[in-house]
Short mmCIF file of the C-alpha atoms (twelve columns), coordinates in Angstrom:
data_MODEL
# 
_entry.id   MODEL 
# 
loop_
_atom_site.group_PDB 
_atom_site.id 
_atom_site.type_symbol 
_atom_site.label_atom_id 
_atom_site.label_alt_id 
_atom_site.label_comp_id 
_atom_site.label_asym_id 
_atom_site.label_seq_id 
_atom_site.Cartn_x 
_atom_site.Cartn_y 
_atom_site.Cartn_z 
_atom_site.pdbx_PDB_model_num 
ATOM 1   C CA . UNK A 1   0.000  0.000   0.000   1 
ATOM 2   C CA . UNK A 2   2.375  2.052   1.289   1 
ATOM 3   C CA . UNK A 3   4.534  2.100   -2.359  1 
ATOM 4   C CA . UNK A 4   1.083  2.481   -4.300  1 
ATOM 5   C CA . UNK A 5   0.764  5.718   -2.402  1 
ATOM 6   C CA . UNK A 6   4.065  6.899   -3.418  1 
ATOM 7   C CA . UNK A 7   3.094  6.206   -7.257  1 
ATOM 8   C CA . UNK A 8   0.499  8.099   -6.687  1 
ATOM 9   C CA . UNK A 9   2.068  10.787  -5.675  1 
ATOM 10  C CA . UNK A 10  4.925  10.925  -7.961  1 
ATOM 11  C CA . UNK A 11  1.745  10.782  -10.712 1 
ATOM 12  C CA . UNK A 12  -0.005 13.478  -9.531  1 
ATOM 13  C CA . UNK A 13  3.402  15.707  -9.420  1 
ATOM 14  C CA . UNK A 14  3.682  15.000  -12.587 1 
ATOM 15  C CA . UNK A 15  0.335  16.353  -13.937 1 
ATOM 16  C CA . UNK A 16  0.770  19.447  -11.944 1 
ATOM 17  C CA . UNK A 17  3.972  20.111  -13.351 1 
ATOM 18  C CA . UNK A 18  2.607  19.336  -16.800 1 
ATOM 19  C CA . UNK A 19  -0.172 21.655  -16.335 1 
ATOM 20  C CA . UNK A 20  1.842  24.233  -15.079 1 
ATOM 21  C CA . UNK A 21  4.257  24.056  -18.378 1 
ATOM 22  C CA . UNK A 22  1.262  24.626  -20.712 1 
ATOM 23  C CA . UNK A 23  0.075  27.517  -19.070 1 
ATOM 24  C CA . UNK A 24  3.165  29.404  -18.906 1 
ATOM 25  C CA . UNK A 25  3.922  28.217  -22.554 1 
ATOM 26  C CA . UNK A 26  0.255  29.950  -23.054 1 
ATOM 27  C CA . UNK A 27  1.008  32.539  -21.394 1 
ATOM 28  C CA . UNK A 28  4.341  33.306  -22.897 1 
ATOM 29  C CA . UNK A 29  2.913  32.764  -26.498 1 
ATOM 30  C CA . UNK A 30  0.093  35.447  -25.900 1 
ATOM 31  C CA . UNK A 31  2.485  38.686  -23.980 1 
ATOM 32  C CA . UNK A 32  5.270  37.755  -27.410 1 
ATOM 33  C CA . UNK A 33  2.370  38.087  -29.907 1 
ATOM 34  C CA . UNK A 34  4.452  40.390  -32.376 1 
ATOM 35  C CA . UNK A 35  3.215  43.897  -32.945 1 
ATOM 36  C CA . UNK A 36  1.352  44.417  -36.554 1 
ATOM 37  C CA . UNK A 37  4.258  45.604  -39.189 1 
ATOM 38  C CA . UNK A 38  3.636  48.136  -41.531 1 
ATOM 39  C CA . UNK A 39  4.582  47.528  -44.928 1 
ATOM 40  C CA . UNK A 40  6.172  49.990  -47.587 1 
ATOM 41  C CA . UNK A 41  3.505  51.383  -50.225 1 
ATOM 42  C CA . UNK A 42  6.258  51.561  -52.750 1 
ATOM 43  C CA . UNK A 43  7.830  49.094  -54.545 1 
ATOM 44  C CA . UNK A 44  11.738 50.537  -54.130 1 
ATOM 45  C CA . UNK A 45  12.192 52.366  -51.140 1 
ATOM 46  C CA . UNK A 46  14.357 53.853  -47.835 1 
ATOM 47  C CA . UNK A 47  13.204 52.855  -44.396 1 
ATOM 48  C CA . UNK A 48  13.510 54.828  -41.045 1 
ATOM 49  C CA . UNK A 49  12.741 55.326  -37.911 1 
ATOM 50  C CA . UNK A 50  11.486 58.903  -36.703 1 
ATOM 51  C CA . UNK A 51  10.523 60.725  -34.032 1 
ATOM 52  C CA . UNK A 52  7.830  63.289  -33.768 1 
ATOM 53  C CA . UNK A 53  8.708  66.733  -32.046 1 
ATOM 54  C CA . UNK A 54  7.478  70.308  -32.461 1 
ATOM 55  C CA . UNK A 55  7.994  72.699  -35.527 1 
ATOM 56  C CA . UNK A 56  9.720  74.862  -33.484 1 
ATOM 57  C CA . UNK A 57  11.970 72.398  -32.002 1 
ATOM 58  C CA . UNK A 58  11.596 70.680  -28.495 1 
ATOM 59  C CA . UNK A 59  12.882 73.836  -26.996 1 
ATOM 60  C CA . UNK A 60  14.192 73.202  -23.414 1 
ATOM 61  C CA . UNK A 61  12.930 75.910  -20.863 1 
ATOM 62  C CA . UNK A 62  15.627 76.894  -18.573 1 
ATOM 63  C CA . UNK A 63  16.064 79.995  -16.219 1 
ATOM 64  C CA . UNK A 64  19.166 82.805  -16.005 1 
ATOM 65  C CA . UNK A 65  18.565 83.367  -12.577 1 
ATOM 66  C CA . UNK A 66  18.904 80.301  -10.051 1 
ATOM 67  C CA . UNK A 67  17.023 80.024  -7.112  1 
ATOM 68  C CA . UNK A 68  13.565 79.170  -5.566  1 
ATOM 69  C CA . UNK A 69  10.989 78.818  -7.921  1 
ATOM 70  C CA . UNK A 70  8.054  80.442  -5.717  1 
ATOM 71  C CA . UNK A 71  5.437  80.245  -8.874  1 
ATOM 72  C CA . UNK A 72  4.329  78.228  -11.755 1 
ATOM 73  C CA . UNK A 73  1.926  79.908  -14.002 1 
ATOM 74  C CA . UNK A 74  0.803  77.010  -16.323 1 
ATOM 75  C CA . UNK A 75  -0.371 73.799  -16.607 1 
ATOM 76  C CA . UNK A 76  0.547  70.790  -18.455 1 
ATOM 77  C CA . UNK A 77  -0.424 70.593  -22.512 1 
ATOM 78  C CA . UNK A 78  -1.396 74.248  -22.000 1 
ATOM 79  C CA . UNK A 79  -1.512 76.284  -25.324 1 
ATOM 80  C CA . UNK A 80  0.218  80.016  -24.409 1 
ATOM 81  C CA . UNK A 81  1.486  82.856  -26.545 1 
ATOM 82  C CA . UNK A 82  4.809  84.074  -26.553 1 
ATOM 83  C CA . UNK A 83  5.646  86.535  -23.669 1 
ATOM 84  C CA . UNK A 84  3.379  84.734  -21.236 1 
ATOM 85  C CA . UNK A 85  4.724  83.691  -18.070 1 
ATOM 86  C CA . UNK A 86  5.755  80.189  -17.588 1 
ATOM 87  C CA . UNK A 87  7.455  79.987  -13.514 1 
ATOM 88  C CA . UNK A 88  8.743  82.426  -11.067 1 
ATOM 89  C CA . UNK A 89  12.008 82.232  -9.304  1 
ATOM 90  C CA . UNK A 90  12.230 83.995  -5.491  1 
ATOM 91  C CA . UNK A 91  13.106 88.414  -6.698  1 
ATOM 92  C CA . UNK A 92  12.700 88.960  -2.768  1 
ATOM 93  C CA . UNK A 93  16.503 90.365  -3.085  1 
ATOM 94  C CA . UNK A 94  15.724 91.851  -6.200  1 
ATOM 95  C CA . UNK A 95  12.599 94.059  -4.931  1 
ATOM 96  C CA . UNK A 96  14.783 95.077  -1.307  1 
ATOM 97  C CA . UNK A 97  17.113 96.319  -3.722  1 
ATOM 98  C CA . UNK A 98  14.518 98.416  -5.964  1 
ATOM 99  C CA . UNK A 99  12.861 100.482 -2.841  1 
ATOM 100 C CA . UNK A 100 16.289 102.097 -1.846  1 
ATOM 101 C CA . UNK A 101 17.367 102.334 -5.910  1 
ATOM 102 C CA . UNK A 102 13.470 104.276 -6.392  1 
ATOM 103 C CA . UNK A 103 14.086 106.324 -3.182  1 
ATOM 104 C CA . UNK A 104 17.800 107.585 -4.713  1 
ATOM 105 C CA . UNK A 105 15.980 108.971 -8.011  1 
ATOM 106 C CA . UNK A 106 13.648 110.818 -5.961  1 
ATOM 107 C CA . UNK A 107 16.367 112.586 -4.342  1 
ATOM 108 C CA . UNK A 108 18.370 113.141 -6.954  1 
ATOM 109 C CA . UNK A 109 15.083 114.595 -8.672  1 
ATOM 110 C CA . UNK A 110 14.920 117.257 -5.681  1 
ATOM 111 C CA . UNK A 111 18.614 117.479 -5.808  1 
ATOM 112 C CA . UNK A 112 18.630 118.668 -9.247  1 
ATOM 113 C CA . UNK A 113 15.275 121.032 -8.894  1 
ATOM 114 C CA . UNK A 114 17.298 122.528 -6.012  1 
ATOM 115 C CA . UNK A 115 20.260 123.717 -8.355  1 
ATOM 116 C CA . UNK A 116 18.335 124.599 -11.368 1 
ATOM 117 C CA . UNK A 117 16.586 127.103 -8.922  1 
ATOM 118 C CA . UNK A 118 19.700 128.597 -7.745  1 
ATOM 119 C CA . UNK A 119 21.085 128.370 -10.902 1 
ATOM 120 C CA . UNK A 120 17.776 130.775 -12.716 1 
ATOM 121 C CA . UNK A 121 17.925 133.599 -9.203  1 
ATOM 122 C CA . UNK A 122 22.007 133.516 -10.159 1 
ATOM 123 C CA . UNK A 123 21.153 134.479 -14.099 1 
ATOM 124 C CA . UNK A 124 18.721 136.990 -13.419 1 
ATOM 125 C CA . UNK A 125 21.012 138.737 -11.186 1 
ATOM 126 C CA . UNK A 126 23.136 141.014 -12.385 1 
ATOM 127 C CA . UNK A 127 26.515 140.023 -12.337 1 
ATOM 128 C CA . UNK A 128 28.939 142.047 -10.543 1 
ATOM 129 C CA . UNK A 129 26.834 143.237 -8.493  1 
ATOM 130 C CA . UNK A 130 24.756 141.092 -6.350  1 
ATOM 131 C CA . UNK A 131 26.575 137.945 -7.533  1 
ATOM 132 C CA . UNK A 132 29.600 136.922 -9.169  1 
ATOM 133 C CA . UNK A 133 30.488 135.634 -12.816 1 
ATOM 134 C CA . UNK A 134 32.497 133.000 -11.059 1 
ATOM 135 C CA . UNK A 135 29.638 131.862 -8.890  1 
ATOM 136 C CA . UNK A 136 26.962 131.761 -12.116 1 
ATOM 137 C CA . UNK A 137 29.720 129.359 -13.115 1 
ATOM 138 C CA . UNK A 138 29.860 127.388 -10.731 1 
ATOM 139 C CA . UNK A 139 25.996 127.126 -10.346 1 
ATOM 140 C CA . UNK A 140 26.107 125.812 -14.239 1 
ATOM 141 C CA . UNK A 141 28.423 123.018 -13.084 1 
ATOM 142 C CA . UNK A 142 26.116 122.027 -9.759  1 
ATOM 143 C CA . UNK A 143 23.796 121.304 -12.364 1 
ATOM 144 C CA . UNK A 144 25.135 120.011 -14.188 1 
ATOM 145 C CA . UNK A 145 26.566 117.210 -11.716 1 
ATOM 146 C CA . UNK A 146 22.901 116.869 -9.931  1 
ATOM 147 C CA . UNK A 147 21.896 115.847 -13.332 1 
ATOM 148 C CA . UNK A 148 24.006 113.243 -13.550 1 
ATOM 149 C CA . UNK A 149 23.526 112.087 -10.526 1 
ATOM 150 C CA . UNK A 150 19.722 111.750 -11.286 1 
ATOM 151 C CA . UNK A 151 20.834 109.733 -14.450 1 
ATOM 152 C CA . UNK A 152 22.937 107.233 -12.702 1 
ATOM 153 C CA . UNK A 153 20.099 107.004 -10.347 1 
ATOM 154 C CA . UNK A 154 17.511 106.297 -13.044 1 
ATOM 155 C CA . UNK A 155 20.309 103.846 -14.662 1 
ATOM 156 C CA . UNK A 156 20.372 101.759 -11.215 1 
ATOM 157 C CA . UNK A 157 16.431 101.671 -11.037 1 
ATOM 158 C CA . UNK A 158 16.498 100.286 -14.777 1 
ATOM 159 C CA . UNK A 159 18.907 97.716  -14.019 1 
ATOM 160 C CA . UNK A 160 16.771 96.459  -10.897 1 
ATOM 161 C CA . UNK A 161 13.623 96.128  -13.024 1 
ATOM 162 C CA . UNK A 162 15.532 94.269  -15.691 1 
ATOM 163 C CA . UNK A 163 17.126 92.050  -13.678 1 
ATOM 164 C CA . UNK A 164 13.881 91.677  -11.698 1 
ATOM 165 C CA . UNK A 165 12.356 90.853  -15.592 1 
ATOM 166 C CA . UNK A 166 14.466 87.688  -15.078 1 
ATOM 167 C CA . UNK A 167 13.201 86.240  -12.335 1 
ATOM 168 C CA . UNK A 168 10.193 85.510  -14.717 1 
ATOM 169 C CA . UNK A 169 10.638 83.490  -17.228 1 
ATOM 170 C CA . UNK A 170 8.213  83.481  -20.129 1 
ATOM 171 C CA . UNK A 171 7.279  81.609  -23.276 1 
ATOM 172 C CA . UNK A 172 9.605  82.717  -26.225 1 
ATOM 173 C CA . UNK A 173 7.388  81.721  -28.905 1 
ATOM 174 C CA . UNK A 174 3.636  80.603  -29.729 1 
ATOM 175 C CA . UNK A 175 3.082  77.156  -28.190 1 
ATOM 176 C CA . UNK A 176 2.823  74.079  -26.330 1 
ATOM 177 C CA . UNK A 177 3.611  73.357  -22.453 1 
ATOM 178 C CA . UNK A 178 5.213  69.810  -23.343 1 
ATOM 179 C CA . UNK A 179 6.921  68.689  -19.568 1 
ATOM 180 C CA . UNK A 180 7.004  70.117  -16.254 1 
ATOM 181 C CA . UNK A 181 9.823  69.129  -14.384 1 
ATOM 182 C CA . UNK A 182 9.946  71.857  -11.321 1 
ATOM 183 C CA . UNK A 183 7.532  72.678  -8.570  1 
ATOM 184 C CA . UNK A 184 6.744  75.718  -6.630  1 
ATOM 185 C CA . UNK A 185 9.124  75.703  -3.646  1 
ATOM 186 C CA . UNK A 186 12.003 73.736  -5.310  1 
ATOM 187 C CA . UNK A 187 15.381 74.971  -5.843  1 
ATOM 188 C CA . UNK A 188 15.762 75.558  -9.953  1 
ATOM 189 C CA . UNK A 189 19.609 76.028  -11.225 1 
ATOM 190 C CA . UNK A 190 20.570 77.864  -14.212 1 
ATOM 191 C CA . UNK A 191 22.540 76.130  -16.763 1 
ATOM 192 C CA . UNK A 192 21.710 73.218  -19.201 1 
ATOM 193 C CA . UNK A 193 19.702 70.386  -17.422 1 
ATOM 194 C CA . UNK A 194 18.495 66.976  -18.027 1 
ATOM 195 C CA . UNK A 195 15.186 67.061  -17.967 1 
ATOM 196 C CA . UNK A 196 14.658 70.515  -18.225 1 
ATOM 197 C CA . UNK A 197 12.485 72.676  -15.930 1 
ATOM 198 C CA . UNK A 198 10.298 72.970  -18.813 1 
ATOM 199 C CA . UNK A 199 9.939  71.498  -22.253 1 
ATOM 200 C CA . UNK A 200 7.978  73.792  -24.514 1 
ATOM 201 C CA . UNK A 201 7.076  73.950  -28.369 1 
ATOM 202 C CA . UNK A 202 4.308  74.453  -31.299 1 
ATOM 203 C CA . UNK A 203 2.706  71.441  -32.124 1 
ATOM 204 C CA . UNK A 204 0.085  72.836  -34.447 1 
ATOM 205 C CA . UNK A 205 2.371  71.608  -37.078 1 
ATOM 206 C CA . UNK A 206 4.344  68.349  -36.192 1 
ATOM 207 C CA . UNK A 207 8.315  67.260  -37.587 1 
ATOM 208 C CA . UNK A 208 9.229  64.265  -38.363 1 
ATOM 209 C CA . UNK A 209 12.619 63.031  -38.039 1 
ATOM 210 C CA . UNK A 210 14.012 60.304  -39.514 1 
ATOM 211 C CA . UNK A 211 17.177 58.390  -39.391 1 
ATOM 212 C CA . UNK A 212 18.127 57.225  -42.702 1 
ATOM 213 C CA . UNK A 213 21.526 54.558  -42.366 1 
ATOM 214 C CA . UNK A 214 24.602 56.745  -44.657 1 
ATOM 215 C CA . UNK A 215 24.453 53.833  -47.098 1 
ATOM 216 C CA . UNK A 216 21.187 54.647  -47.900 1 
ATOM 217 C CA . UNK A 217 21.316 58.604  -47.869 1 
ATOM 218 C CA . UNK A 218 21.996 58.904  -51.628 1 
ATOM 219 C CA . UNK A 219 18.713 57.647  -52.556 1 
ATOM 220 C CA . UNK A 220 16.459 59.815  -50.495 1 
ATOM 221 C CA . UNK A 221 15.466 63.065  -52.769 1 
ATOM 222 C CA . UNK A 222 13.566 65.826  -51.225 1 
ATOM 223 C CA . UNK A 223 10.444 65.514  -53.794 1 
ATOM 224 C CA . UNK A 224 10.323 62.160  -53.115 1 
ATOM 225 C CA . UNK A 225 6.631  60.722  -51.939 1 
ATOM 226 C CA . UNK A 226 7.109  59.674  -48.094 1 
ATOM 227 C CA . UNK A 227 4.622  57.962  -45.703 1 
ATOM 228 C CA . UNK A 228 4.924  57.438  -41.951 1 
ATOM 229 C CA . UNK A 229 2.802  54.472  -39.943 1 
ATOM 230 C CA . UNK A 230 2.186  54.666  -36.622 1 
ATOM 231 C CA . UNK A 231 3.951  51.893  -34.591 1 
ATOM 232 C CA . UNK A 232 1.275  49.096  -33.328 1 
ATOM 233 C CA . UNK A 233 -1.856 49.802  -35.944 1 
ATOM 234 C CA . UNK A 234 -0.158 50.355  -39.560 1 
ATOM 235 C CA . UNK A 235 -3.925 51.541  -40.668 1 
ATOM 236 C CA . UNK A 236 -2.612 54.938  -38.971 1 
ATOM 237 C CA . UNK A 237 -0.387 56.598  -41.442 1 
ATOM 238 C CA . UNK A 238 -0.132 59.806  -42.834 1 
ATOM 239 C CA . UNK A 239 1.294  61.656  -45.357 1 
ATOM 240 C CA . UNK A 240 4.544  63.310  -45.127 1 
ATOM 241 C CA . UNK A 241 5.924  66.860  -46.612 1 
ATOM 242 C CA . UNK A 242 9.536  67.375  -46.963 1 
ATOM 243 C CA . UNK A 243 11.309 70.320  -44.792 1 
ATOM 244 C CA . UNK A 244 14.998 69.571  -44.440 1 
ATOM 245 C CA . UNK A 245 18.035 67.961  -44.668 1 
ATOM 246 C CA . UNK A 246 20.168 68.184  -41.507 1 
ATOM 247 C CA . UNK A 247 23.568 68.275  -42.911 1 
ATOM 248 C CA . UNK A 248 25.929 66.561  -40.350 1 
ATOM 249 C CA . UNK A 249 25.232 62.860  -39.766 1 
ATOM 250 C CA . UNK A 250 25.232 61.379  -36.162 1 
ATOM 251 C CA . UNK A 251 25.535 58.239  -34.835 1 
ATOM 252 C CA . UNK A 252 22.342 55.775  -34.979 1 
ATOM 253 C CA . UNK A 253 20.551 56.217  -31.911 1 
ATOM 254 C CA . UNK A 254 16.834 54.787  -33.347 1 
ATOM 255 C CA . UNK A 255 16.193 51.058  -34.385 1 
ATOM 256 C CA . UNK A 256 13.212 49.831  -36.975 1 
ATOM 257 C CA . UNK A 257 13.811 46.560  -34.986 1 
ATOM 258 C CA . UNK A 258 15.038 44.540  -38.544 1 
ATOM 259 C CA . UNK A 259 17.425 41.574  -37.612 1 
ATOM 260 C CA . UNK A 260 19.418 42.549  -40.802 1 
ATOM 261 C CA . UNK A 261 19.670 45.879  -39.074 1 
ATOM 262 C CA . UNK A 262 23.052 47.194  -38.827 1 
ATOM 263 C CA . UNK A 263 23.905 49.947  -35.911 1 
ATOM 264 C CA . UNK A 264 27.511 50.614  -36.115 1 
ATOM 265 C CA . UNK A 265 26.700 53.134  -38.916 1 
ATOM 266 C CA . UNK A 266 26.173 56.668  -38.928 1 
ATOM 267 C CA . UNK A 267 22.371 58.783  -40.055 1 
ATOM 268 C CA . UNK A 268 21.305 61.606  -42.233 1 
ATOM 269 C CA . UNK A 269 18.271 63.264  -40.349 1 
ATOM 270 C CA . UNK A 270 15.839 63.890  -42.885 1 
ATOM 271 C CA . UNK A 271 13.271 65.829  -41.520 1 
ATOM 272 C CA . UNK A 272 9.218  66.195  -42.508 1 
ATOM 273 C CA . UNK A 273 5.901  67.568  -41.325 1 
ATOM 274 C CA . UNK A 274 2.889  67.037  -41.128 1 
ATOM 275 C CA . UNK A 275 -0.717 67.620  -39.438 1 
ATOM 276 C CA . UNK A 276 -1.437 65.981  -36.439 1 
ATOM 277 C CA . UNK A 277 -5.782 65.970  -37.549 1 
ATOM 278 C CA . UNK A 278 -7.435 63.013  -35.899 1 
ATOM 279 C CA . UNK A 279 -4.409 60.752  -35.052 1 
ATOM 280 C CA . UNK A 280 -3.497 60.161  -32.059 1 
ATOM 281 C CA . UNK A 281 -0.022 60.802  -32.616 1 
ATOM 282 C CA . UNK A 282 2.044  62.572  -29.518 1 
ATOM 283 C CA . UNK A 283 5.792  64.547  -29.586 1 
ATOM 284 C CA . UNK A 284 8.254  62.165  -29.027 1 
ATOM 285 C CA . UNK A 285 6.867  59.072  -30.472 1 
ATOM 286 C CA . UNK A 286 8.504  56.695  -32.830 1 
ATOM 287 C CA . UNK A 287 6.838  56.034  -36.089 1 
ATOM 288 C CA . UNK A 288 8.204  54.086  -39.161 1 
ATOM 289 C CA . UNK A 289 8.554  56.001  -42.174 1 
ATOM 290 C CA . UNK A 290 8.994  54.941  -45.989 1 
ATOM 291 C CA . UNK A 291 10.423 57.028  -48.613 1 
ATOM 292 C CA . UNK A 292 10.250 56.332  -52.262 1 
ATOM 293 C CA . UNK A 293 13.578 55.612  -53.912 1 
ATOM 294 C CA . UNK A 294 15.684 54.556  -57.218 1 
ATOM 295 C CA . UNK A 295 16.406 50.785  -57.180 1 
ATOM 296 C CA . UNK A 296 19.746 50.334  -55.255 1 
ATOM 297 C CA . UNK A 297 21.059 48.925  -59.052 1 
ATOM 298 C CA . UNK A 298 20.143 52.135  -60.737 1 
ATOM 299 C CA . UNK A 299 21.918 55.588  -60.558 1 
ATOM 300 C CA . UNK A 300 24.734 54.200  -58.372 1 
ATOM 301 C CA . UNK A 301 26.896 57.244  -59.261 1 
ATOM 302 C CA . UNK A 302 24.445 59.341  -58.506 1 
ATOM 303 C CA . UNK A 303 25.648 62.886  -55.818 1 
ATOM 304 C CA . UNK A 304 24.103 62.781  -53.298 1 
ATOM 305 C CA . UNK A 305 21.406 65.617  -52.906 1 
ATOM 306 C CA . UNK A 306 22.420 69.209  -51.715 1 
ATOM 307 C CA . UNK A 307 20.913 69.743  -47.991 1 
# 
């Protein structure tokens, strides 16, 4: 009996285990279902991989002044126009500076007023008698100096209120409040960061760019017919307009996720636009694009195009 049981045992082990195979095997089979591929409309063509970002560039907000950020005026995906403000960095040092700076010009103001006074009894005097050439003069001069005086004062004010201007930093163009990266109370420094405090662009029209491999740059022309697809349902695709070549190539940072693909080569940045409409296409997304292009056999000699 006592060996039966064992068999059993060893059976029913067995059958769990078994069961337990197929239904990771199932499991497995449905989360490495491949994506749908898009396939090229033309019949000779260059493949890429680009990346969506604004017209204007994914400009990266940053602030000349460091310190504590004690407002942010806008909210993410927010549509403002250039000048508006974005954040607010702590002017409390700024402003203690200004009330002196304001309180200078005022007395400089009276200063002046004081001298041109003395200055008009002096010239309607007549000289020699009541008062001196000498002291006309030097009346002339006192005047001159107080008005100075006021300008340098004036000259300090201005340079308070535009440094005080920086504390605020505002949109430079027409667009798009892409990324947020700083809060109110945290400490923002100046200089280039990564993230930014704020990424910021137009999106009313959207760029393309693609990575084209160097062995393939001669083919792409910029009349050429181009399509993009959007990664995951190839029945989104949309037309593409040609806008530029960048002229330095770069190292290949972007895959299309080929097996033939090669990645120790360097890419031409060809870049295109189009309109966003109704697809629900967002900046920085990858999308494969196909560009119509001369058979590989044919034109082999050809230059490649002027960018």
């Amino acid at each position: 009996m006592r060996n039966y049981f064992i068999i059993a045992l060893a059976l029913v082990g067995v059958a769990v285990a078994a069961f337990a195979v197929v239904q990771d095997d199932r499991a497995a089979s449905v989360a490495g279902a491949p994506s749908p591929t898009a396939l090229s409309p033309f019949s000779s063509y260059v493949e890429g991989t680009g990346i969506t970002e604004a017209s204007t560039g994914n400009i990266a907000i940053g602030t000349p002044v460091p310190g504590i950020v004690t407002a942010v005026d806008v909210s993410w995906g927010e549509e403002v126009k250039a000048g508006a403000p974005l954040f607010t960095i702590d002017d409390t040092d700024v402003k203690a500076q200004l009330l002196p700076a304001q309180a200078a010009v005022a007395q400089a103001e009276a200063d002046l007023a004081k001298n041109k006074n003395l200055l008009d009894i002096g010239t309607n005097l007549a000289v020699g008698t009541s008062i001196s050439k000498v002291e006309v003069e030097n009346r002339r001069y006192d005047v001159a100096i107080k008005q100075a005086a006021l300008a340098a004062a004036r000259a300090k004010v201005k340079q308070l209120d535009s440094e005080l201007s920086r504390h605020t930093v505002r949109a430079p163009v027409d667009g798009r409040v892409l990324q947020i990266n700083t809060r109110v109370g945290e400490y923002a420094p100046s200089g280039v960061l990564n993230p930014p405090l704020m990424l910021f662009g137009d999106d009313r029209l959207i760029y393309l760019r693609v990575s084209i491999d160097e062995d393939d740059a001669w083919r792409v022309r910029p009349d050429a017919q181009a399509i993009a697809f959007l990664r995951g349902n190839p029945d989104l695709k949309t037309p593409l307009n040609f806008v530029r070549f960048d002229p330095y190539l770069v190292p290949k940072t972007l895959l299309t996720g080929n097996t033939t693909e090669r990645t120790d080569v360097r890419v031409l940045h060809v870049v295109y636009s189009f309109r966003r409409s109704k697809l629900p296409i967002y900046l920085g997304q990858e999308m494969d694009a196909f560009i119509k292009a001369p058979p590989v056999r044919e034109n082999t000699a050809a230059s490649a195009p002027e960018p």
